[in-house]
N, C-alpha and C positions, 0 to 999 in steps of 0.2 A: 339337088345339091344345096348343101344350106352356106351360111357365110361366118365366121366366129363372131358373137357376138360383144365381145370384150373388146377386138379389135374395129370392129367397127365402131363402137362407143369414141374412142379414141380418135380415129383420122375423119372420121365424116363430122364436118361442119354442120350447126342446123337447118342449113337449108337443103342439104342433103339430107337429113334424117325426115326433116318435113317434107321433103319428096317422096322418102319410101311411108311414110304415113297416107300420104294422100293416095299412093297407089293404091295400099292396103284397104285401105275405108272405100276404095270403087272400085272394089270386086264383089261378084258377088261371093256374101261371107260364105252359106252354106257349101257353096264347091271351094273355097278356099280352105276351111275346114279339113276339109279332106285330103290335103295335100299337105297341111302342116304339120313337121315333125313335134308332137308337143309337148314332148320326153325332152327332144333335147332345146328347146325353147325354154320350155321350165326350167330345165336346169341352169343355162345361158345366166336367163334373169334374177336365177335364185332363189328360185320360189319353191317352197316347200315341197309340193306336189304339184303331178297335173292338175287334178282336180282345183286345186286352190290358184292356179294359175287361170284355167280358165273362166273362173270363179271372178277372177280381179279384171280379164276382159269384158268378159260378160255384164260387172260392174261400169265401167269406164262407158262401152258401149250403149247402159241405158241411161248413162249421163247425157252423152249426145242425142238419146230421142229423147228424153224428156225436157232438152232446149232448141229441141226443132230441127235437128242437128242428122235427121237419117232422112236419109231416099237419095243422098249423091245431089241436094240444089246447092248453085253455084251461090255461093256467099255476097250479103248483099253488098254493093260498091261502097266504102267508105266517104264522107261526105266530107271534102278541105275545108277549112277554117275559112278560107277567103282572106280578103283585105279588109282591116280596118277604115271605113268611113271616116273622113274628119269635119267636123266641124267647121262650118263658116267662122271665120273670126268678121267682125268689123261692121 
């Protein structure tokens, strides 16, 4: 059962969509593959064809291994700025 993609565009906030992204990206792809309509995906996103849709995953996807970005590791923790030190006066 798939979801309309227009309408989800529209009511899910990003951190809802960054949710269904992060599902997506920890599965494994090849059996996910196979379960995806990508007839009507490609059509959804408006993309010429399947081929040229999987084409632009396929893209996107060796963006993220070529910046370390594949095998599902957990992102490294962000590092706070801290407190400013001040200076002794006197």
């Amino acid at each position: 059962m798939g979801y309309d993609y227009a309408v989800a565009q529209q009511v899910l906030n990003e951190q809802e969509k960054n949710r269904i992204l992060a599902i997506y990206l920890n599965n494994d792809i090849t059996a996910l593959n196979s379960t995806v309509d990508w007839k009507a995906a490609a059509e959804a996103f408006g993309s010429a064809s399947v081929e040229s849709f999987k084409k632009m995953l396929n893209n996107s996807l060796k963006k993220l291994q070529d910046k370390g970005g594949e095998g599902g590791a957990a992102p490294s923790p962000v590092k706070s700025a801290g407190g400013r030190k001040h200076k002794a006066t006197g």
